[in-house]
C-alpha positions in Angstrom: 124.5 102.0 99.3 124.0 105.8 99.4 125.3 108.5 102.0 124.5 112.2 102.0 123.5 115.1 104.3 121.2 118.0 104.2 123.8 119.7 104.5 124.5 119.4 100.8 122.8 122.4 99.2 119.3 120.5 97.2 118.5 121.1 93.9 114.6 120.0 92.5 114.1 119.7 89.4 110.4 120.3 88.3 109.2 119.0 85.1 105.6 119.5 82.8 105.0 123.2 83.8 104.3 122.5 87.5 102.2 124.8 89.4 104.6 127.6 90.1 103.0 127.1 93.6 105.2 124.5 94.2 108.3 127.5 93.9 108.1 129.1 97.2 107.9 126.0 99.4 110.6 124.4 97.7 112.8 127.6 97.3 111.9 128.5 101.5 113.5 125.8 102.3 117.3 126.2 100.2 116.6 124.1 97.2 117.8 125.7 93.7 114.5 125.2 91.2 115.2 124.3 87.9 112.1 124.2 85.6 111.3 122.3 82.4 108.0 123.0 80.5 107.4 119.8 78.6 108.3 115.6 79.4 112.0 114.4 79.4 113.1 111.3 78.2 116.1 109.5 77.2 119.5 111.5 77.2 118.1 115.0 78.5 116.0 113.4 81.1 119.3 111.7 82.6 121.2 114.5 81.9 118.6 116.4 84.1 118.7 114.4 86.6 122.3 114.2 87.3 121.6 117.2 88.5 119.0 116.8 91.1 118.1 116.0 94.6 114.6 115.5 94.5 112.4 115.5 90.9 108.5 116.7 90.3 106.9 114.9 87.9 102.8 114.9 86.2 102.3 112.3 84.1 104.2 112.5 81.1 107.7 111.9 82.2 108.5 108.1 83.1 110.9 107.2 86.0 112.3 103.5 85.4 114.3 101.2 86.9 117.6 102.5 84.2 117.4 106.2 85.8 116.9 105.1 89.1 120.0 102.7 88.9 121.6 106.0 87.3 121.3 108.5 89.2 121.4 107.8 93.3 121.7 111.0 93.9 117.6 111.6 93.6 116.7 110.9 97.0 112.8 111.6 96.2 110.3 111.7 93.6 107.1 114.0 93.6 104.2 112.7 91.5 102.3 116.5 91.3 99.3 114.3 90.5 97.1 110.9 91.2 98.5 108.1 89.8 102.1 106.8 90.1 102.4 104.4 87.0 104.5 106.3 85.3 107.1 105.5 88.4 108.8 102.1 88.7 108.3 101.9 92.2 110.0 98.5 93.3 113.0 99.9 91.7 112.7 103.3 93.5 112.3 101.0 96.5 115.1 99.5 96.0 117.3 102.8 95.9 115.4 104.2 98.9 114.2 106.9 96.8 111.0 107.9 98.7 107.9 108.3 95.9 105.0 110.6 97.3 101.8 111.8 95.2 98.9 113.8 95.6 96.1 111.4 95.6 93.3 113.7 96.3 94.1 117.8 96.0 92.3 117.3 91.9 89.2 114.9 92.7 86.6 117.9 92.6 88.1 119.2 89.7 87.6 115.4 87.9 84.2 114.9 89.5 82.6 118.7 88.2 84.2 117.9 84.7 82.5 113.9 84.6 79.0 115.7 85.8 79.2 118.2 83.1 80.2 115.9 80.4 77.4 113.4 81.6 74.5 116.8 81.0 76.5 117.2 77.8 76.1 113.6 76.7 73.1 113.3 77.5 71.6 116.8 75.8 74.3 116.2 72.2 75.7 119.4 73.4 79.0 119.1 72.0 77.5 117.3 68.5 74.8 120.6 68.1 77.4 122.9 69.3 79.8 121.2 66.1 77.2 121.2 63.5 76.8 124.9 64.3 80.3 125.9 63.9 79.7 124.2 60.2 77.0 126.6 59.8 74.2 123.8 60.2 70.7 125.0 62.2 69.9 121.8 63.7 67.0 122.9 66.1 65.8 119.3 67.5 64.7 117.2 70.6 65.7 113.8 68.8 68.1 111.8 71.5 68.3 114.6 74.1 67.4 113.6 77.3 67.4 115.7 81.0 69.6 113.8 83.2 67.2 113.9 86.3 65.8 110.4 86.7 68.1 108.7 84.3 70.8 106.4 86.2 74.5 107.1 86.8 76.6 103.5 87.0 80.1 104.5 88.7 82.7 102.2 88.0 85.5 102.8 91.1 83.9 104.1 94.0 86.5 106.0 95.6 87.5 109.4 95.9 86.3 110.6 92.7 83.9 108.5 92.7 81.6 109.0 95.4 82.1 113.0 95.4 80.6 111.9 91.5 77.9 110.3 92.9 76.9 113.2 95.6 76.9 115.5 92.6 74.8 113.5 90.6 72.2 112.7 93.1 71.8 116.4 94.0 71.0 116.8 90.1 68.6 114.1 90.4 69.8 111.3 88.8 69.9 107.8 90.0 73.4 106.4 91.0 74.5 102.6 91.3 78.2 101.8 91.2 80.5 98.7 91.7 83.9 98.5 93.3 85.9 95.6 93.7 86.3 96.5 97.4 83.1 97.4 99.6 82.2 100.5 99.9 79.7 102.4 102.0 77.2 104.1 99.8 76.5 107.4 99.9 73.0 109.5 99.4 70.6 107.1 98.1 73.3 105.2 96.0 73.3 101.6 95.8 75.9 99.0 95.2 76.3 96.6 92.3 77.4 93.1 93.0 79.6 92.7 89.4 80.7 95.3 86.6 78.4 93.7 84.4 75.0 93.8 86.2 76.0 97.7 86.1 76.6 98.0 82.6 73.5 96.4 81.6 71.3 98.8 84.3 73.6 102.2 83.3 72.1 105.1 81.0 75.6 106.6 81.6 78.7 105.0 82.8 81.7 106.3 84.4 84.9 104.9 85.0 87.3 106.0 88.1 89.6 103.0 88.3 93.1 102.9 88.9 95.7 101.1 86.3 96.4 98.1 87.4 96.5 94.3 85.4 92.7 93.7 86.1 91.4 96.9 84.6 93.7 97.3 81.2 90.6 97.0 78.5 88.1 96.4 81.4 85.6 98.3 79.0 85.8 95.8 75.3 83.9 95.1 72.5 82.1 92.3 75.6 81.3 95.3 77.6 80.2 97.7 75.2 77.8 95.1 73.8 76.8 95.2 77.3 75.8 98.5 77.3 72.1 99.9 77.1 71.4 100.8 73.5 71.8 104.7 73.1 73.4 104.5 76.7 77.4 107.0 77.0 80.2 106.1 78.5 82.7 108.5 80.0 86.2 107.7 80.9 88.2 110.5 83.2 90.7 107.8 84.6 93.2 105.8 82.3 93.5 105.4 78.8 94.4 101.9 79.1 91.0 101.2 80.7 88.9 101.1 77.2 89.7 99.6 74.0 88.8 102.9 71.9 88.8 100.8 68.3 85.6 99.3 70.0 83.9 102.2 71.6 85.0 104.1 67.7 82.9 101.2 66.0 79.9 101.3 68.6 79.6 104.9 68.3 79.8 104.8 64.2 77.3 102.3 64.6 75.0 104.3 66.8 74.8 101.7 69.4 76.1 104.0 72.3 74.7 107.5 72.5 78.0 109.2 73.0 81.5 109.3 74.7 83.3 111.2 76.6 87.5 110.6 77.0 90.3 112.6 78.6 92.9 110.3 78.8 94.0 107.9 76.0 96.4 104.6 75.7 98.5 106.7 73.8 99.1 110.5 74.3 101.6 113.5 73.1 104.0 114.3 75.1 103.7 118.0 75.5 101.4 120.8 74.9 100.7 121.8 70.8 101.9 117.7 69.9 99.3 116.9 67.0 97.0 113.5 68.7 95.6 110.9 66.8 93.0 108.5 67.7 90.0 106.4 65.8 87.6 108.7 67.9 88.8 112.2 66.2 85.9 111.4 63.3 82.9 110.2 65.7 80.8 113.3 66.0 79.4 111.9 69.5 82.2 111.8 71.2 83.7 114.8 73.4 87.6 114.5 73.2 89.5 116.2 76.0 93.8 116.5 76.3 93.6 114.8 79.6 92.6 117.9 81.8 90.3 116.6 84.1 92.5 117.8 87.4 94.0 120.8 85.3 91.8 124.0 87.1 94.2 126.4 88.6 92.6 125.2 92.3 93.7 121.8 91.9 97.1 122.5 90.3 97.9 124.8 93.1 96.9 123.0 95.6 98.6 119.6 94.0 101.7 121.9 94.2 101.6 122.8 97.8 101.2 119.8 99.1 103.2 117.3 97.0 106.1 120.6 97.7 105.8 120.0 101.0 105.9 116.5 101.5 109.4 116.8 99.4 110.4 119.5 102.2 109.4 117.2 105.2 111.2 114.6 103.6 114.6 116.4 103.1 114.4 118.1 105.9 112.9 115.2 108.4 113.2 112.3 106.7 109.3 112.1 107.1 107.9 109.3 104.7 104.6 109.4 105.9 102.0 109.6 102.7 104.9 108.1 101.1 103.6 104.9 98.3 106.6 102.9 98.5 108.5 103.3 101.5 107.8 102.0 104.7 106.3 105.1 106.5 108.0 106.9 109.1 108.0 110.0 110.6 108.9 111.4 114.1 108.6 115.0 115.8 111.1 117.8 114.0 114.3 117.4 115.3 115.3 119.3 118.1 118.8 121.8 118.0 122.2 120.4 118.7 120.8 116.7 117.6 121.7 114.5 114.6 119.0 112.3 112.6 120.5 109.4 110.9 117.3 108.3 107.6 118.5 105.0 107.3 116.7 102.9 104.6 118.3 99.3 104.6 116.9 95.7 103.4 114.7 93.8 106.2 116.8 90.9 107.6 117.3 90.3 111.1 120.0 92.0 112.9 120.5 95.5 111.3 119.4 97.6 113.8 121.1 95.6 117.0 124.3 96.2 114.8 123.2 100.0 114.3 122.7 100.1 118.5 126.0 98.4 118.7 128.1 100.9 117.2 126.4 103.9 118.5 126.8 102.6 122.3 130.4 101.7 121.8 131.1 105.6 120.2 128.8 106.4 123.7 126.5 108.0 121.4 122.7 108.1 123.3 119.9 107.5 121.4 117.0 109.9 122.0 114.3 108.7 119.8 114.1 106.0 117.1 111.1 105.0 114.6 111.3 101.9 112.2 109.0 100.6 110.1 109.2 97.7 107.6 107.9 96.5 104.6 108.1 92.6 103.1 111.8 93.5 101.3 112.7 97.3 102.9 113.1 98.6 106.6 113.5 102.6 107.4 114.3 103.4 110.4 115.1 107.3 111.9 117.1 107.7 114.8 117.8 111.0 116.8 121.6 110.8 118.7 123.4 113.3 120.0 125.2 115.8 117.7 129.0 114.2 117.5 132.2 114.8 115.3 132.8 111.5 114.3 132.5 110.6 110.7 133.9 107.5 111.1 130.6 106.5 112.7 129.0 107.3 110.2 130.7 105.7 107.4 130.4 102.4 109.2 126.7 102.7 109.4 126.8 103.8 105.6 129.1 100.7 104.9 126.7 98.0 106.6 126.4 95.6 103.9 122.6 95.8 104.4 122.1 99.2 103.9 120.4 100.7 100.9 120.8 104.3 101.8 121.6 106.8 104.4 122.1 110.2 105.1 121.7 112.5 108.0 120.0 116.0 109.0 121.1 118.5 112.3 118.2 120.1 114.5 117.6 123.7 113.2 114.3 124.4 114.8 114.4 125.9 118.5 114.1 123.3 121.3 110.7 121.4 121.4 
């Protein structure tokens, strides 16, 4: 059980040179920045976060269950990116520490850089432009192909992947994709029934899949031998997705045409770390240090609004957009009212004991939200301001709370 309130001055701490964007919305509303350029971990992560209210991540620096048993005092964690694997989220479930990400400020960043790597692919750009910084003429047609009229297979047909396939079709290529969930199609693209039936069709594939059991090594040496001779593959999602050893040997072997990879199963921690991988010696393949969102557009606007959502959350306890809490949110809090956040484990009973001891105080309840998940409940309430801390330590002391703290109106009556 946790109890705090707003009223204690907030300090973010903001990790992996996060989009100085991010400053002003924090800083506006009273929180003290402190700014680390690279990925923590072990002792100076927890050392770090001892000193924190709410912590901005990328996705370098790993959040597990140890820290969040550590360190109750982070209330929330911003994920200034996509994915949140590199965040135990049960376990900051279980602390009530609200997780929230930015799931789609970067996706036209990702898709411009997958269309430009499929025209490089395709046209040995990146092999010609090699050989020429080796002082090798190699003026030739031999492989390189226009993409218009060849076909696009989009693995994942979300976000990314259908502003991919809008691109590609306006380029004229053909698109098919498969998703494990159906999908309306957009343009002229059509739908294929298994991954398989894709990969045999595809003159380029492209993965946008999330990281999850099912897709680790989704693309093997089974797949790639799959794969249309001379046929690329590109992968701008998760390094755990393809088995590099077997794209390395397929590409030695001139069996695929090319690759393209930004992200990798294993990668450095921070800027100017030296990378290995099997791929560094195949010629066809363009290697990338996972920058697919990194344009200064997407960075700044991944730091506005994951900034904000950690504002309305401190401030209003909103967990709406959150990815592991129950979501929640009500109208800002009017002056001269209290908000109790209370996050507490979903058994029967918890609120009628909540009711209980706010009607025997007299306290009046003027609006109340709850929302539940399978294990957690969070529920806001707004009460009349009182001076009764007593109150509030018995609500803090229910045995089935996981955390609480409260926030006074500050905005002009509503």
């Amino acid at each position: 059980m946790t109890a705090s309130t707003a009223s204690t001055a907030p300090r973010a701490l903001l990790l992996e040179s996060i989009h100085p964007a991010a400053d002003a919305v924090l800083s506006g509303a009273g929180f003290t920045i402190e700014r680390v350029a690279g990925a923590l971990a072990g002792a100076p992560l927890d050392e770090a976060l001892a000193r924190a209210t709410v912590v901005g991540i990328r996705s370098k620096s790993e959040l597990r269950a140890a820290q969040f048993a550590r360190h109750a005092n982070v209330v929330a964690v911003g994920c200034f990116c996509i994915g949140t694997n590199q965040v135990d989220l049960k376990s900051a479930e279980a602390g009530g520490c609200a997780v929230f990400n930015s799931p789609f400020s970067n996706t036209r960043s990702v898709a411009e850089m997958t269309v430009a790597e499929a025209v490089c692919l395709c046209r040995r750009l990146f092999e010609k432009s090699t050989q020429l910084h080796a002082g090798i003429w190699d003026k030739s047609a031999t492989h390189a192909h226009e993409i218009r009229g060849r076909t696009l297979g989009i693995v994942g047909y979300g976000h990314i992947g259908s502003q991919v396939s809008v691109l590609a079709e306006a380029l004229g290529m053909r698109v098919i994709f498969h998703d494990v969930v159906r999908k309306m199609p957009l343009g002229n693209a059509q739908s294929r029934p298994t991954l398989e039936s894709l990969l045999r069709e595809a003159d380029c594939v492209t993965l946008h899949v999330p990281e999850t059991p099912s897709t680790i090594a989704m693309i093997s040496q089974k797949q790639i031998a799959m794969m249309k001779p001379g046929s690329v593959l590109i992968n701008n999602a998760r390094g755990s997705i393809v088995d590099v050893d077997a794209l390395a040997a397929a590409l030695r072997e001139g069996r695929l045409g090319g690759a393209a990879l930004d992200v990798f199963p294993v990668e450095p921690d921070s800027a100017g770390d030296s990378f290995s991988s099997p791929l560094r010696d195949c010629p066809t393949a363009i290697l990338t240090p996972h920058i697919g969102g990194s344009t200064l557009e997407a960075q700044e606007l991944i730091a506005l609004e994951v900034a904000e959502k950690l504002v309305h959350f401190w401030q209003h306890g909103s967990t709406e957009t959150c990815v592991n809490l129950p979501q929640v949110d009500l109208p800002v809090l009017r002056r001269g009212q209290l908000r109790i956040l209370h996050v507490h484990r979903n058994v029967p009973g918890v609120l009628g004991a909540m009711h209980t001891l706010l009607a025997e105080a007299r306290i009046n309840i003027n609006a109340e939200y709850l929302q539940s998940n399978p294990s957690t409940s969070y529920v806001i309430l707004d009460v009349e301001q009182f001076e009764d801390p007593k109150l509030l330590d018995g609500i803090a002391s229910m045995p089935q709370t996981i955390r609480m703290r409260t926030t006074v109106g500050i905005a002009p009556t509503a």
